[in-house]
C-alpha positions in Angstrom: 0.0 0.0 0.0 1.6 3.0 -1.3 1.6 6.3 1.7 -1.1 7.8 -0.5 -3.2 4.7 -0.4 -2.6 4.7 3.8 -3.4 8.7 3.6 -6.7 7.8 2.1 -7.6 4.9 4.8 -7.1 7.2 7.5 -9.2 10.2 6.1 -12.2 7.5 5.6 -11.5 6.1 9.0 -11.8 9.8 10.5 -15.0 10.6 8.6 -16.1 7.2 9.5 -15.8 8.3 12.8 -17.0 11.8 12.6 -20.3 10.8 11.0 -21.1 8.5 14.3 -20.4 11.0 16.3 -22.8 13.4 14.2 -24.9 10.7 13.9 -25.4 10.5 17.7 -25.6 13.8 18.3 -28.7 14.3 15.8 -30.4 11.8 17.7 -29.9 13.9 21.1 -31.1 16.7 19.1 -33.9 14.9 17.8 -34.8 13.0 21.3 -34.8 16.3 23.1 -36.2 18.4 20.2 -39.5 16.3 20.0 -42.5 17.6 20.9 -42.9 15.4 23.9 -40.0 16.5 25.5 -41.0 20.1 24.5 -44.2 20.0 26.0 -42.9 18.2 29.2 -40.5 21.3 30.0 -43.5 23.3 29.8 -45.1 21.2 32.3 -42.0 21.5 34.4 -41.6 25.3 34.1 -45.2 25.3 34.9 -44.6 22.9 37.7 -42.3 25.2 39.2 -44.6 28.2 39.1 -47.4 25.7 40.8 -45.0 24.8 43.5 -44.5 28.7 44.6 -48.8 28.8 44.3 -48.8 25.9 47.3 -46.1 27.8 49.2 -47.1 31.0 49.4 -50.8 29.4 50.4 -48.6 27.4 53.4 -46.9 30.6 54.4 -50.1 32.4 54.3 -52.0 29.9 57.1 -48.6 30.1 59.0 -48.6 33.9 58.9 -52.6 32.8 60.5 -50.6 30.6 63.3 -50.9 27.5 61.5 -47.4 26.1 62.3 -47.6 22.5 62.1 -46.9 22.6 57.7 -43.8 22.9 56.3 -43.5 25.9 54.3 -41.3 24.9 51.6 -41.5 22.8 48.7 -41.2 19.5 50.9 -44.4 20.4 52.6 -45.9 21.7 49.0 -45.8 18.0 47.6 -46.8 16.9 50.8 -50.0 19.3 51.1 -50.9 17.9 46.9 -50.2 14.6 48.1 -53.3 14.6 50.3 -55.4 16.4 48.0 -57.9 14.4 45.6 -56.0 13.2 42.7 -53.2 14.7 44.5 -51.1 11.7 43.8 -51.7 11.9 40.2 -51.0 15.9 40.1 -47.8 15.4 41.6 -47.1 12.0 39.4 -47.6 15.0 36.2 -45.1 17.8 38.1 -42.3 15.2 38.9 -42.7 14.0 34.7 -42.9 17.9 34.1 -39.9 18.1 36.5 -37.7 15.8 34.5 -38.5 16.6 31.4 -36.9 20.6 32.0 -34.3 19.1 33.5 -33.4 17.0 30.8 -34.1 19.8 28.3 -32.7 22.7 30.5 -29.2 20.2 30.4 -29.2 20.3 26.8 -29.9 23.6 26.6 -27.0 24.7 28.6 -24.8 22.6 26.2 -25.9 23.5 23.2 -26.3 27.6 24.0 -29.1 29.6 22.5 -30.1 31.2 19.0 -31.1 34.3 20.2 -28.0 35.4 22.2 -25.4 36.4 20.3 -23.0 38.3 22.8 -20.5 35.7 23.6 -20.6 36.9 27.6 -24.0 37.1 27.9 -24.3 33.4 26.5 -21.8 31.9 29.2 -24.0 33.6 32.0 -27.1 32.5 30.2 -25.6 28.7 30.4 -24.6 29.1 33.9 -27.8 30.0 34.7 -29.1 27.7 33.3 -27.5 25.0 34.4 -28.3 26.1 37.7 -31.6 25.6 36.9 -31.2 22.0 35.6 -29.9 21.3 39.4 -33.4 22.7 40.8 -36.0 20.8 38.3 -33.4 17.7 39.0 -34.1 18.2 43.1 -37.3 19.2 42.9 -38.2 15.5 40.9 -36.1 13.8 42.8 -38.1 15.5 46.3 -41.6 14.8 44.3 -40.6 11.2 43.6 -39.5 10.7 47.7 -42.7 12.3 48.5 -44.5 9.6 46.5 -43.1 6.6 48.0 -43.5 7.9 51.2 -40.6 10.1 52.4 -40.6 13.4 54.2 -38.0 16.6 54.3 -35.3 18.0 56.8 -33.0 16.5 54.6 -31.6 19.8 54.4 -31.0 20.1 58.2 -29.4 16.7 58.1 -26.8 17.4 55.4 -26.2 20.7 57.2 -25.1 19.0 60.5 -23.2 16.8 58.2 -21.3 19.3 56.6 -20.8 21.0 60.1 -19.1 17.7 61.5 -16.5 18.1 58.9 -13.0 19.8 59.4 -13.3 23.1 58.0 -17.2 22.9 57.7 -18.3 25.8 59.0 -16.9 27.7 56.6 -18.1 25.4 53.4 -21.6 26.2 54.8 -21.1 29.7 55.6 -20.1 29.8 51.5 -23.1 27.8 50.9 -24.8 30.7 53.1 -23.3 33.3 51.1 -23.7 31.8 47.6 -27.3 31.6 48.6 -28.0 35.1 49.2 -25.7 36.0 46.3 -27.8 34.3 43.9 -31.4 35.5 46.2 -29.7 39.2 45.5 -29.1 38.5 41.7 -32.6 37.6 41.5 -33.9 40.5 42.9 -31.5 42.9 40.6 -33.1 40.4 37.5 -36.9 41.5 38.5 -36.3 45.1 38.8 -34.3 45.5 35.7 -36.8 43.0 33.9 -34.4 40.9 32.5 -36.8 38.0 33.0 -39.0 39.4 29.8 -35.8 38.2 27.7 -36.4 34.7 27.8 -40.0 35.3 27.0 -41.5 35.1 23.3 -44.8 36.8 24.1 -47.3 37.8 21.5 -48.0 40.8 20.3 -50.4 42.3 23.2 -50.0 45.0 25.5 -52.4 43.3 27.6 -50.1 40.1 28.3 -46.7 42.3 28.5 -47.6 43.8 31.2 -49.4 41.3 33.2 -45.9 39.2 32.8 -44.3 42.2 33.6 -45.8 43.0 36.7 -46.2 39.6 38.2 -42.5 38.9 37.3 -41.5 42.4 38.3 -43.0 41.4 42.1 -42.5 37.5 41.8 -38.9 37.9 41.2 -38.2 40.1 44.0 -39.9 38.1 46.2 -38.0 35.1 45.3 -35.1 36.4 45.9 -35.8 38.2 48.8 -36.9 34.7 50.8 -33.5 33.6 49.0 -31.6 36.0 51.1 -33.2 35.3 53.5 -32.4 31.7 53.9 -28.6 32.6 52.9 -28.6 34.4 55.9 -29.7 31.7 58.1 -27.2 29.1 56.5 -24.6 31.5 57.8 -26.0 32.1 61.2 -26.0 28.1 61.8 -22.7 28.2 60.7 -21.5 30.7 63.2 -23.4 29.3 65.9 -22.7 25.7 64.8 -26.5 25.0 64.4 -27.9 22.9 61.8 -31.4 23.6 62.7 -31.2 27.1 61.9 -30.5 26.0 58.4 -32.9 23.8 57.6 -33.8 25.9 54.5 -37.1 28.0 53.5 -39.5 26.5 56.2 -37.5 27.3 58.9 -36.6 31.4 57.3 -40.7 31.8 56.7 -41.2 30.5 60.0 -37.9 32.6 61.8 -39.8 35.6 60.0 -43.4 34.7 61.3 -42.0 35.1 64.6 -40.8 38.5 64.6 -42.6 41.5 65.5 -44.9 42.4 62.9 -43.5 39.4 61.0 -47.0 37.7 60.1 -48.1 40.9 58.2 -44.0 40.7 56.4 -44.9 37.1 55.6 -48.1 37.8 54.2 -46.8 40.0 52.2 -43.8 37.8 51.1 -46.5 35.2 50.4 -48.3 37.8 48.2 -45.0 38.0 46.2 -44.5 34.3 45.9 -48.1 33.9 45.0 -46.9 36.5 41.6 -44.0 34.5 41.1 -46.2 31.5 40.9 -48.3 33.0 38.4 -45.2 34.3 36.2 -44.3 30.5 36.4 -47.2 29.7 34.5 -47.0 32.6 32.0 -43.6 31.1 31.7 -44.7 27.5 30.5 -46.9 28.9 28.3 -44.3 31.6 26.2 -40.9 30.2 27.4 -38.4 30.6 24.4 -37.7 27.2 24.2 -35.8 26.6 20.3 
């Protein structure tokens, strides 16, 4: 075989294996692209936005004194789970759940038409990634709800994490990072940067209803975000896990200050608009 003979084998060796590699990734493409997966991150965005509804509704009766619920997203599931056709509601958020994490995964990965700025895109997959960690819990939380499990896991990890050498300072950074991201989402509600991932339809009416409740849901969020940042780092000074055992224990740590149950009920007020954005999210999501 003469060298231009072996120079020839190679090249059809590499586009060989070249095309199985495009092959493969046309599948993925294809796979998350379908309209099965599409509609399921829909469901899951919505899911999110339906989780925040049943939150701000637990804060709400422990604003009244009812303090036997958990306020987070634990005692959400828990509170649909009990409902009729609960169990099947919460069967079609942990689906929806999945669904945007898978697709908020690829999504990271692949980066997005519409953003051009090569910055603006690594932020955008950050934050989205981030993202794909929170549908990915939440599932995994819906699917231990369903078979019968309960929350604190957040508590326990904490006290973990505590026991280790240097771990008061991991969860003090964990503290931080918390009410870094709760801050960032504040500064994204009141500049509106939310309305960018939106592909809304040409009505004045629906801009600025998703305006408005994004505009309040989003500092809300982030505010409660804070909130529990802050508490991570207080349990980390005063080597107490309980005090960070995550948004149930801030909404309740808030209902028991003075004039806390009117701050919570306002909180809850936000959340409840955050809720609602969630939904006008599923609905006009860019999702390409």
């Amino acid at each position: 075989m003469t060298a231009a003979d072996e120079a020839d084998e190679v090249d059809r060796v590499d586009r060989a294996d070249g095309g199985g590699e495009n092959d493969a990734a046309e599948e993925v493409d294809e796979v998350v692209d379908s309209a099965p997966v599409r509609l399921g991150a829909r469901v899951g965005i919505g899911a999110y936005g339906v989780t925040h509804l049943v939150v701000a509704v637990l804060a709400i009766q422990l604003a009244f004194g009812n303090t036997s619920e958990r306020t987070d997203q634990s005692g959400a599931f828990e509170a649909l789970a009990h409902q009729p056709l609960g169990l099947v509601l919460l069967w079609v958020l942990v689906i929806g759940f999945a669904a945007a994490t898978l697709w908020r995964v690829y999504e990271a990965v692949r980066g997005f038409s519409w953003v051009q700025e090569r910055r603006a895109t690594l932020m955008r997959r950050a934050q989205t990634g981030g993202q794909a960690i929170v549908s990915g819990t939440l599932a995994v939380l819906g699917v231990t709800t369903l078979v019968g499990g309960s929350g604190g896991g957040t508590e326990k990890a904490t006290a973990g994490v505590l026991g280790l050498p240097g771990g008061q300072v991991l969860v003090a950074l964990v503290g931080v990072g918390t009410a870094v991201v709760g801050g960032w989402t504040v500064w994204s509600g009141w500049t509106r940067r939310f309305m960018e991932n939106l592909a809304l339809p040409p009505s004045l009416r629906v801009h600025r209803f998703a305006d408005r409740t994004g505009l309040i849901g989003f500092v809300a969020k982030g505010l409660t975000l804070v909130l529990v940042g802050v508490l991570i780092v207080v349990a980390a000074i005063r080597f107490d896990p309980q005090q960070a055992n995550g948004l149930d224990a801030a909404l309740k740590g808030l209902a028991g200050q003075p004039y806390g149950p009117y701050l919570l009920v306002a909180l809850a007020l936000g959340l409840i608009a955050y809720g609602v954005y969630g939904i006008v999210d599923a609905r006009y999501h860019r999702i390409s």
